[in-house]
N, C-alpha and C positions, 0 to 999 in steps of 0.2 A: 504493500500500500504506500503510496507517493504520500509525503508529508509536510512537507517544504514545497508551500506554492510560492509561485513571485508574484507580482501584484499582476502581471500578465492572466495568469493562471485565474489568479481571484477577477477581473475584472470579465473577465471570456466566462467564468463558471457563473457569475450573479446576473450577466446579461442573458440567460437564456429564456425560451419562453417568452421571446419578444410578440410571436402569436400565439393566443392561447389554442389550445386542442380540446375545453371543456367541452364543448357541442359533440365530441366522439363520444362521451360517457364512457371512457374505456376506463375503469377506475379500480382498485385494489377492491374485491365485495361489493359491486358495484350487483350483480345479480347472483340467484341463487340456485338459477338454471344450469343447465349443459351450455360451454361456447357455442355462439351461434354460427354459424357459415352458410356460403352458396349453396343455391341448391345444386342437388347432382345433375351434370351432365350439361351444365349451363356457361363452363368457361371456352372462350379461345385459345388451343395450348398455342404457347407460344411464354416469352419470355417479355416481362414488362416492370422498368423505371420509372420512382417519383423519389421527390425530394420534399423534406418540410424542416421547418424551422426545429433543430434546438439549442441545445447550448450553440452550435454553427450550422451549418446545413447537413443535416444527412439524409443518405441515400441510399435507399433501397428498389433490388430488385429481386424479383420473385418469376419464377416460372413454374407453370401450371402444363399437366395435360386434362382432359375433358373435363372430368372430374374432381381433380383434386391438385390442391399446393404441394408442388414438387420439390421444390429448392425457396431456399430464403438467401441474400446474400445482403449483408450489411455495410454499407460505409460511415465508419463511428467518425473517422480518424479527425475531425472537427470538434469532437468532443471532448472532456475532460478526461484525462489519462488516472486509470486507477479508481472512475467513478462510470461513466456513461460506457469511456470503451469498454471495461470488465463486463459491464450488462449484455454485451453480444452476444454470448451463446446461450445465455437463458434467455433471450427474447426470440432467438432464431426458434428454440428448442418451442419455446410458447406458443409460437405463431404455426410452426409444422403440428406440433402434436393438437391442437385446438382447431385446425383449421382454418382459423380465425384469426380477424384483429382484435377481437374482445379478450383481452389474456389477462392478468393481475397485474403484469410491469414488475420493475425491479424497484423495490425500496430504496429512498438513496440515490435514484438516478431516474425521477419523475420526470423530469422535465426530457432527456431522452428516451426514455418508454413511450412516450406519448407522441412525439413525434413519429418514432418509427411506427409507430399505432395507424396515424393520418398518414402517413408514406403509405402505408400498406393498405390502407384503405384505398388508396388511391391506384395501386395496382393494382387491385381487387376487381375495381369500378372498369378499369382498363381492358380485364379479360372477360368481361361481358354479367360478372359476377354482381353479386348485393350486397356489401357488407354490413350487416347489420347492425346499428349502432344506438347505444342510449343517447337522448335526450336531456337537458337540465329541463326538471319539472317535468319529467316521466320515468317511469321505473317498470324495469323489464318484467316485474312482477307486481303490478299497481293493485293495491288494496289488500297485501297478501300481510300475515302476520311477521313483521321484521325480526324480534326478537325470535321467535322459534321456539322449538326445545333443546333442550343439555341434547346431545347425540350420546346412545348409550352404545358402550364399545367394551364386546368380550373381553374376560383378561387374559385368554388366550389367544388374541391377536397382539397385546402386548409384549413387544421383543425384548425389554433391557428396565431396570430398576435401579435410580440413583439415588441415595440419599443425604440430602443436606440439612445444612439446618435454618439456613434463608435462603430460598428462589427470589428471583429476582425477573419480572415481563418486560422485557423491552428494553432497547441498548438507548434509548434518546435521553434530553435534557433529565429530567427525573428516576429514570431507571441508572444511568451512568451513575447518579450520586447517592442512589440508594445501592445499590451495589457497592461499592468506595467505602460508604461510611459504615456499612455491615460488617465490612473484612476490617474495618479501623477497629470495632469492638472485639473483634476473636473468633465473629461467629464463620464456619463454614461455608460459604455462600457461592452462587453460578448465577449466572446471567444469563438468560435468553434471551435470542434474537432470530426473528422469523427469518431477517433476510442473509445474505452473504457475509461471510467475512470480508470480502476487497474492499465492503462500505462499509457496512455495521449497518445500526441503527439511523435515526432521524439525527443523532449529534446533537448539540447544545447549540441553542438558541443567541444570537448574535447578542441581542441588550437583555441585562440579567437587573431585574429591581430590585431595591434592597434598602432597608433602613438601617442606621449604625454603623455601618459600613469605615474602617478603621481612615479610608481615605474621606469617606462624609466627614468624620468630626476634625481632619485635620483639613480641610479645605470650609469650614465653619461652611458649610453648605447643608447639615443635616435634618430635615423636616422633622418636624411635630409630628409623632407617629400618630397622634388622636387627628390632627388636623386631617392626616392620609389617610386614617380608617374610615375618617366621616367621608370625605371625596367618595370612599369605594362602594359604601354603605349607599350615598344617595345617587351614587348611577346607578348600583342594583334597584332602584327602587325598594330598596328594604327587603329584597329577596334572598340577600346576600348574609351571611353566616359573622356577625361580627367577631366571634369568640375565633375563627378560624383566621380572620384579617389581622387580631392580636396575634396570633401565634405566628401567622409572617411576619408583623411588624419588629416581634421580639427577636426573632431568630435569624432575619434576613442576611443583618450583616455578620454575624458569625460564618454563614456559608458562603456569603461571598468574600470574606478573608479569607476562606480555608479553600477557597478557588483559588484564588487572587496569588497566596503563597506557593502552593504547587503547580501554577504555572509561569512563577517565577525560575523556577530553577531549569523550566525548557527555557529562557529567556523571552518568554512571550507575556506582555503585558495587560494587566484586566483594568483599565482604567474610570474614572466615575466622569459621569457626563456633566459638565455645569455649564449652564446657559443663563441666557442676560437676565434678569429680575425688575431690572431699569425702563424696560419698553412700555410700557403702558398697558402690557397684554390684559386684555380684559376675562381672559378665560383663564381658569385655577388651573397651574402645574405645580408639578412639586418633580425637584432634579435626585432620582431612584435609581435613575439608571447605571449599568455596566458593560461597560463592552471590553473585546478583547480586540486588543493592539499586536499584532503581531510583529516584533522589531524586525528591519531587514527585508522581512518577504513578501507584508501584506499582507493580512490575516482573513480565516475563513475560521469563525468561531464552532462550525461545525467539528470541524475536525478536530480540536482540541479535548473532543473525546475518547482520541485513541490515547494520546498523552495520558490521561487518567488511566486508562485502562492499562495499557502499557505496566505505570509504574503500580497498580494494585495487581495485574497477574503476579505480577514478581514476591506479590504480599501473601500471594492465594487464591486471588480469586480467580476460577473457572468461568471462561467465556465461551456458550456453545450458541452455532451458527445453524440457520437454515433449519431452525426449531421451533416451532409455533405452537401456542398453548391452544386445545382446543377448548379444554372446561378444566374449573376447580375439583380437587377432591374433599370430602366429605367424612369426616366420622362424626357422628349426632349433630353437633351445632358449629363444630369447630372444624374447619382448613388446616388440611395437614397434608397439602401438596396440589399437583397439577399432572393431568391429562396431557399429551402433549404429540405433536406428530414430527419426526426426523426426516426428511426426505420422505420416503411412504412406508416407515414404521410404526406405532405406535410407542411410544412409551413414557412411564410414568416417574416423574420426579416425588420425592419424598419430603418434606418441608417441617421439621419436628420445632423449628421456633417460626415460621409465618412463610408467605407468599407475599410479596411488595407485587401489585400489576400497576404499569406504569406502561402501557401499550396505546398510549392518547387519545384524540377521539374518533370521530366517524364522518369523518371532512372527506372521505373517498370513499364512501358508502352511499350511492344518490340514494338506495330502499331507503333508509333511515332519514336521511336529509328530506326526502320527501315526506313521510312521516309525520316529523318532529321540526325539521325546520322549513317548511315548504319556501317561505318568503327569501330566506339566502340563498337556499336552490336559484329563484328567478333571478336573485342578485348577480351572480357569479356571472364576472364576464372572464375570467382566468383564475382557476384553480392550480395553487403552488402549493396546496399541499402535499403530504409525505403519503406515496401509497399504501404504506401500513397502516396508514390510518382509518381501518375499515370497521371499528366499534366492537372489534372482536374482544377485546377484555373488557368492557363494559355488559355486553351479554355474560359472556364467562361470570364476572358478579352479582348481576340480576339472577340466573338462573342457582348461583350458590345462596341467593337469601337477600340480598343488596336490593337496595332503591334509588331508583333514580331522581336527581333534579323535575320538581313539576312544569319547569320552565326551560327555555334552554335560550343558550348564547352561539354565538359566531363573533368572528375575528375576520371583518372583510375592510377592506382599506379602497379609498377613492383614487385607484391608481389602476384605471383600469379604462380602453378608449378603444374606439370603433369608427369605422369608415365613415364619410358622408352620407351615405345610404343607407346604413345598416337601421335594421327598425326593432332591434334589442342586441341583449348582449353575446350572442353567437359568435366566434371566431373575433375576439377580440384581443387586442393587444394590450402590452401588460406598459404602462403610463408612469415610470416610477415620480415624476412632477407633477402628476395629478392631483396631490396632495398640497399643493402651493395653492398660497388665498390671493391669484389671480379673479380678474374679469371671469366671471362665469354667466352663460345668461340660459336662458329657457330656449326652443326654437322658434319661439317669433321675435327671437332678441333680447325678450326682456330679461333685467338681472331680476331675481328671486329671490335672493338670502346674502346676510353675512357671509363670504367666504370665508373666514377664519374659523378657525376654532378643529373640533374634532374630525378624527379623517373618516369616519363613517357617517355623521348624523348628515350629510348632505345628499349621500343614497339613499338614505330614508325618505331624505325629505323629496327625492328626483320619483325614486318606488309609489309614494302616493299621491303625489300633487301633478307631478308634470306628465304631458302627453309623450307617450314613448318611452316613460322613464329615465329621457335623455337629454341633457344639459349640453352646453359647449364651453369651452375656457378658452381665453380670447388673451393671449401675451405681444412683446414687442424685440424688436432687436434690441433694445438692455435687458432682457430678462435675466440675467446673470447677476448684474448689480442688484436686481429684484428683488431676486432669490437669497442675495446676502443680506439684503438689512428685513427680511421677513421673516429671520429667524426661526424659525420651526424647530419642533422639537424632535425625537427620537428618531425613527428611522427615517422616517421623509427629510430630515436635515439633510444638505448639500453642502456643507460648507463646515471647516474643523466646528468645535463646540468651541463655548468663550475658555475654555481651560485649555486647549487644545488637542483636546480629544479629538480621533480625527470620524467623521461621518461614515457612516455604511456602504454611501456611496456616493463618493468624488463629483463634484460642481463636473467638471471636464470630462467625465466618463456620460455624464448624462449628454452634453454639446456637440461630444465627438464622437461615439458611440450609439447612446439608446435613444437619442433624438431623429438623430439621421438616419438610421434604419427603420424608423416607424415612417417617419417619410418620406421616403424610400418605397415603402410599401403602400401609400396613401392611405396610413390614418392622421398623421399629424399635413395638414396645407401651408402654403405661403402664398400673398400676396402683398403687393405694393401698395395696395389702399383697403381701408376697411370696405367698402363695398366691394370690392373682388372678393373678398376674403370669406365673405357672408355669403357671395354667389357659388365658391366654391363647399361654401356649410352646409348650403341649402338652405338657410336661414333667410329671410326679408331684408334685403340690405338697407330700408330705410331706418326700419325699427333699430337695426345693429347700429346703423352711423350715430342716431339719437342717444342711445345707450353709450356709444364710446364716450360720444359728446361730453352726457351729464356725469361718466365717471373721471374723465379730466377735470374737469369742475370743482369736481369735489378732494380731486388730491390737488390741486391747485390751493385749496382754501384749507386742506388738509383739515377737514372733517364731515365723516359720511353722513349726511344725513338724513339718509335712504336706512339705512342698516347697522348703522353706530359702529361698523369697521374699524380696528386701530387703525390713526394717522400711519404708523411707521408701516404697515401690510397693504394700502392703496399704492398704486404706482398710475403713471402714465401713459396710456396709447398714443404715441405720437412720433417715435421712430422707428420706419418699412426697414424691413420685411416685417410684416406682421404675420402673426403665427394663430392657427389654432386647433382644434379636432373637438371630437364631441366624444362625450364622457357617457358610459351606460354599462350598470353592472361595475363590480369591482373585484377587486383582489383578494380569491379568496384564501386564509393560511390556514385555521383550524377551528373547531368546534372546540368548547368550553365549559358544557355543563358534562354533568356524570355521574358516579356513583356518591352517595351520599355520604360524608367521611364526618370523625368526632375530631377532636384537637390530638388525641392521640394518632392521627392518620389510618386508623379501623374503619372499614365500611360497618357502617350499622343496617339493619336490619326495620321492620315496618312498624316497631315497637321501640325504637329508638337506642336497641342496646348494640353494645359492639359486638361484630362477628370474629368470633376471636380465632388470631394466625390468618385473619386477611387484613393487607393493607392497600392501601390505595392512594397515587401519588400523581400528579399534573393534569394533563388535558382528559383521563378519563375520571377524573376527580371530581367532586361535585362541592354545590353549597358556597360558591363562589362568586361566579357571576353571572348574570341576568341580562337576558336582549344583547348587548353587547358590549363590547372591550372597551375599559377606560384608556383611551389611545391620549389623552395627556397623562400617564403617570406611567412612564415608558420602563418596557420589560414587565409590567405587573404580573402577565400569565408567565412568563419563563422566568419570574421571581419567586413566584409559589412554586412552580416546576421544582426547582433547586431546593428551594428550603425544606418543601413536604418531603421531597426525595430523601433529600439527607436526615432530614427528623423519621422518617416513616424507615430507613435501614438502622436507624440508630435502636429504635425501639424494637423492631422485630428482632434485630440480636441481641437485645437485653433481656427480652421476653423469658420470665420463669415457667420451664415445664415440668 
């Protein structure tokens, strides 16, 4: 596994996915059916190319005779080495053995599963075939019961019995640190991970939140942990678990020091984000944030979970690959291990102090999304998240006694954009500026709302108010200088932080990069006057010029009086090229609600007790948050990630039996 990227490496790896493939539905658990294929007897043999968008262009060809896919042949070598390449011959293997484009993908390497998905779809179409494919806001089995039953499985088809004394579901942000800190107390502990070892797991999330934090209190940046419960409290609308917001509040920054120090000694740095307090921002933030710096190479905060890993094999801990938990086990009321399938064996892990599941949510699961979150479904104009993430350890807990959230959450971001034509979010491209509180207007021109503020509540407000669900955003050739004194905060930052922490993603990489490729492709336009520009939106160009008009006006006089905008976040239309595209659906990363957990990180049961030897830790964790992500208190989900992880291995291997 390659470990040392250059910022080459990271900037080709974070730009992919500049077209989304959501409208394939080819998704990890996405259906519950047999893969679908052509019918028989319906191809032209013959041999046929296409290309799609991922990390770089790949390109697939497939040859067919009458019947059936013959040959698969991959061209990765635009992809990332050690992450997309390594997925070639389980996607070839997927696509022969399934007949199909509908396969699971490779965990860890979404963004190229999905392409070769739409590559092959496109072959498919080529030799006269159908490929058949899910829809956002349809499901290949609509109206059918998601959750299911436990699947009961002889114990003589079970081949192998291991026993530990902490299991551990899933190699990502909360399973990495619940593993770690299980083998810190003594206890005997393995890790599983459905997908491959050349990837692992989903890895650790780029901005990590945290209160206490030993660089918070020496940078006298440290919030009022009461002040940040109340923030979290009143965007759940009270749905949200206070006693559980204390227990991150209290513990946050110990886990992220005890990040912070051992990845020091790889020389890679975890630094705290601090931004300006000065600006006048009229919406509540609080600076939580953590991100990893990576000295030298450019950091991809994913991967600094082999580093962990790495140096806790060395401690103990067992890490098995290409292992997925199918269900809990059982004696009377208590978890004392896990079901589980090796390549196509069964067998059974022994768990005599707990089971941590840390397998996230159900963000590649459309049965479920449709379900439980129908209205994100319609949102999604590009899904990034992880194909493991298909809700499989959340059933796994329901079906052992667990309950779930009565509400649920998504994590979808306003960074998401589509042609002048398009009349939703299918086939859309992934906008990482879209997040900037430019000019935004409806499609007769008119502006509608405050720009600023949260990177989701302006989908909401496009989802119910506007025709089409579709906005447009309206910038200038300064937009650069724009974008610096707009300050934004967490990941949509473009520009170092006022400490100088440096952003996710580089002012220049969006200019020179993921700007010009989207218009390149005709989602983002240019023109030399706002009425060309409107003509090319499809918008009214009289309504747009009026609109330009009154928003110079107002940063002229530097105060909106349309929408109470900070002065420092208006800007001026006034110097061509002018720029724009239309925004519809967003960016979708993860589901948020889950199993219902106490402060000891135990799934409880419908009677509120704990289930004892189950723990339960990040995105399939529940009791959290509500409707959706507090996107001003940056990292908050991949801050519980961490903390619950590390408190929920900590306990399971203190656990008296």
């Amino acid at each position: 596994m390659k470990k040392d990227f250059s910022r080459r490496d990271f900037l080709k790896a974070a730009a992919a996915g500049v077209v989304s493939t959501s409208t394939l539905g080819i998704l990890s658990g996405c259906s519950s059916g047999s893969p679908a294929s052509a019918p028989k007897g319906t191809y032209k043999p013959g041999t046929y190319t296409a290309t799609a968008q991922g990390m770089g262009e790949v390109t697939v060809t497939m040859t067919f005779d009458e019947n059936t896919i013959t040959d698969v042949v991959l061209d990765l070598a635009n992809e990332t080495a050690g992450i997309g390449q390594a997925a070639k011959d389980t996607l070839i293997a997927q696509i022969l053995d399934g007949q199909s484009v509908q396969v699971d993908g490779v965990s860890g390497a979404s963004i190229t599963s999905k392409a070769v998905m739409k590559a092959a779809a496109d072959c498919i179409t080529q030799a006269g075939g159908n490929p058949v494919v899910v829809s956002p806001g349809s499901s290949g089995s609509a109206g059918t019961d998601w959750l299911g039953q436990a699947p009961e499985i002889a114990d003589s088809e079970i081949v192998k019995t291991y026993d530990y004394e902490v299991v551990v579901i899933g190699a990502g942000t909360s399973g990495t640190f619940a593993a770690c800190s299980a083998v810190e107390e003594g206890a005997k502990t393995v890790l599983i991970e459905k997908s491959g070892a050349d990837f692992g797991g989903s890895g650790i999330r780029d901005t990590l939140g945290a209160i206490g934090s030993k660089q918070q209190i020496a940078n006298k940046d440290n919030p009022d942990k009461f002040d940040v419960i109340r923030l979290m409290y009143q965007h759940s609308q009270g749905y949200g678990d206070q006693r559980l917001f204390k227990v991150w509040a209290d513990n946050s920054g110990e886990a992220i020091d005890w990040y912070t120090e051992r990845m020091a000694k790889h020389d890679v740095k975890v630094l705290h984000e601090v931004d300006n307090h000065d600006t006048g921002e009229k919406f509540e933030f609080y600076d939580v944030g953590h991100s990893v710096q990576w000295e030298g190479r450019e950091y991809k905060s994913q991967f600094t979970m082999f580093l962990l890993l790495d140096d806790y094999k060395a401690k103990g801990l067992e890490v098995h690959h290409d292992t997925e938990m199918i269900k809990l086990l059982k004696d009377g009321s208590k978890v004392t291990g896990i079901l589980a399938k090796s390549g196509d064996k069964y067998v059974r892990y022994n768990a005599s102090k707990g089971v941590i599941v840390c397998t996230g949510g159900y963000s590649n699961n459309t049965e479920m999304l449709q379900a439980l979150q129908p209205e994100t479904l319609k949102m999604t104009g590009v899904n990034r998240s992880f194909p493991g993430s298909s809700g499989q350890g959340i059933k796994a807990c329901l079906w052992a006694g667990g309950i779930m959230d009565e509400t649920h959450a998504g994590m979808i971001f306003d960074r998401a954009c589509v042609k002048p034509d398009a009349s939703g979010p299918e086939d859309a491209g992934w906008f990482w500026m879209g997040s900037q509180p430019f000019l935004k207007v409806d499609l007769k021109g008119r502006r509608f709302t405050n720009e600023s503020g949260s990177y989701d509540h302006i989908l909401h407000t496009a989802f119910n108010l506007l025709p089409e669900h579709t906005y447009a955003m309206i910038w200038d050739a300064d937009y650069p200088e724009d974008i610096k004194r707009f300050e934004s905060h967490g990941c949509s930052r473009l520009y170092p932080h006022a400490n100088g922490t440096e952003s996710v993603f580089p002012m220049e990489y969006i200019q020179n990069v993921m700007n010009p490729d989207l218009q390149k492709q005709g989602y983002i336009v240019q023109a030399d006057t706002i009425e060309e520009l409107a003509g090319k939106l499809n918008i009214p160009a009289d309504n747009l010029k009026a609109t330009v008009d009154r928003y110079n006006e107002l940063y002229d006089q530097q105060k909106d009086e349309d929408f109470d905008k900070e002065p420092f976040r208006l800007s001026q239309l006034r110097t061509a090229p002018f720029y724009g595209t239309r925004q519809c659906g967003g960016y979708f990363i993860a589901t948020m609600d889950g199993v219902k957990i106490n402060t000891d990180m135990n799934a409880i049961d419908k009677d509120g007790n704990a289930i004892e030897g189950l723990y339960v830790a990040g995105d399939c964790s529940g009791g959290y948050f509500h409707g959706s992500y507090v996107n001003l208190l940056a990292g908050a989900a991949a801050g519980r990630s961490v903390t619950f992880g590390r408190l929920a291995g900590r306990n399971a291997a203190r656990r008296r039996v």
